[in-house]
C-alpha positions as CSV (number, residue, x, y, z in Angstrom):
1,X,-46.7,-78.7,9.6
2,X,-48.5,-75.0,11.2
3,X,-48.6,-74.1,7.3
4,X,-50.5,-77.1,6.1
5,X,-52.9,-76.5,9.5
6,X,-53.2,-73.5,8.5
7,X,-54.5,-74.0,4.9
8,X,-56.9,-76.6,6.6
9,X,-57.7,-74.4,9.2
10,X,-56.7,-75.5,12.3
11,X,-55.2,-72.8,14.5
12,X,-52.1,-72.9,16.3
13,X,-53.7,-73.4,19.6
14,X,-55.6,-76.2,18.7
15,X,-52.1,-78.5,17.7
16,X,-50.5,-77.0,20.9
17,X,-53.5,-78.1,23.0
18,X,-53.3,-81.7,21.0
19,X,-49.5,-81.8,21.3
20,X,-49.6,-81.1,25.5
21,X,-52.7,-83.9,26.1
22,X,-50.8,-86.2,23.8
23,X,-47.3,-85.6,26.3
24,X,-49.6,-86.0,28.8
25,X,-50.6,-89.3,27.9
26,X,-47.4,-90.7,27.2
27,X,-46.3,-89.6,30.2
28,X,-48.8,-91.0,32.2
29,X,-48.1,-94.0,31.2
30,X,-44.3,-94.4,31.7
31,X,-45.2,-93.3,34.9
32,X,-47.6,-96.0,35.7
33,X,-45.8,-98.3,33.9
34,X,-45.3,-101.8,35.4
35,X,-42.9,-104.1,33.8
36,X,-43.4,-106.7,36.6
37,X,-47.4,-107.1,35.2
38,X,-48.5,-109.2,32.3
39,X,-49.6,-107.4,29.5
């Protein structure tokens, strides 16, 4: 994957940054995360 960002280029940082708000965000929401509600 870093090889094929790197041909592109798209540094390191930049997929790490992605990768932590997109953990973030999942995380979040299974956090706040009511089964009880209607969808």
């Amino acid at each position: 994957m870093f090889s094929d960002a790197k041909a592109l280029g798209i540094k390191r940082e930049e997929i790490d940054e992605e990768v932590d708000s997109i953990y973030r965000t999942l995380f979040e929401w299974i956090v706040h995360y009511d089964p009880g509600l209607p969808e």
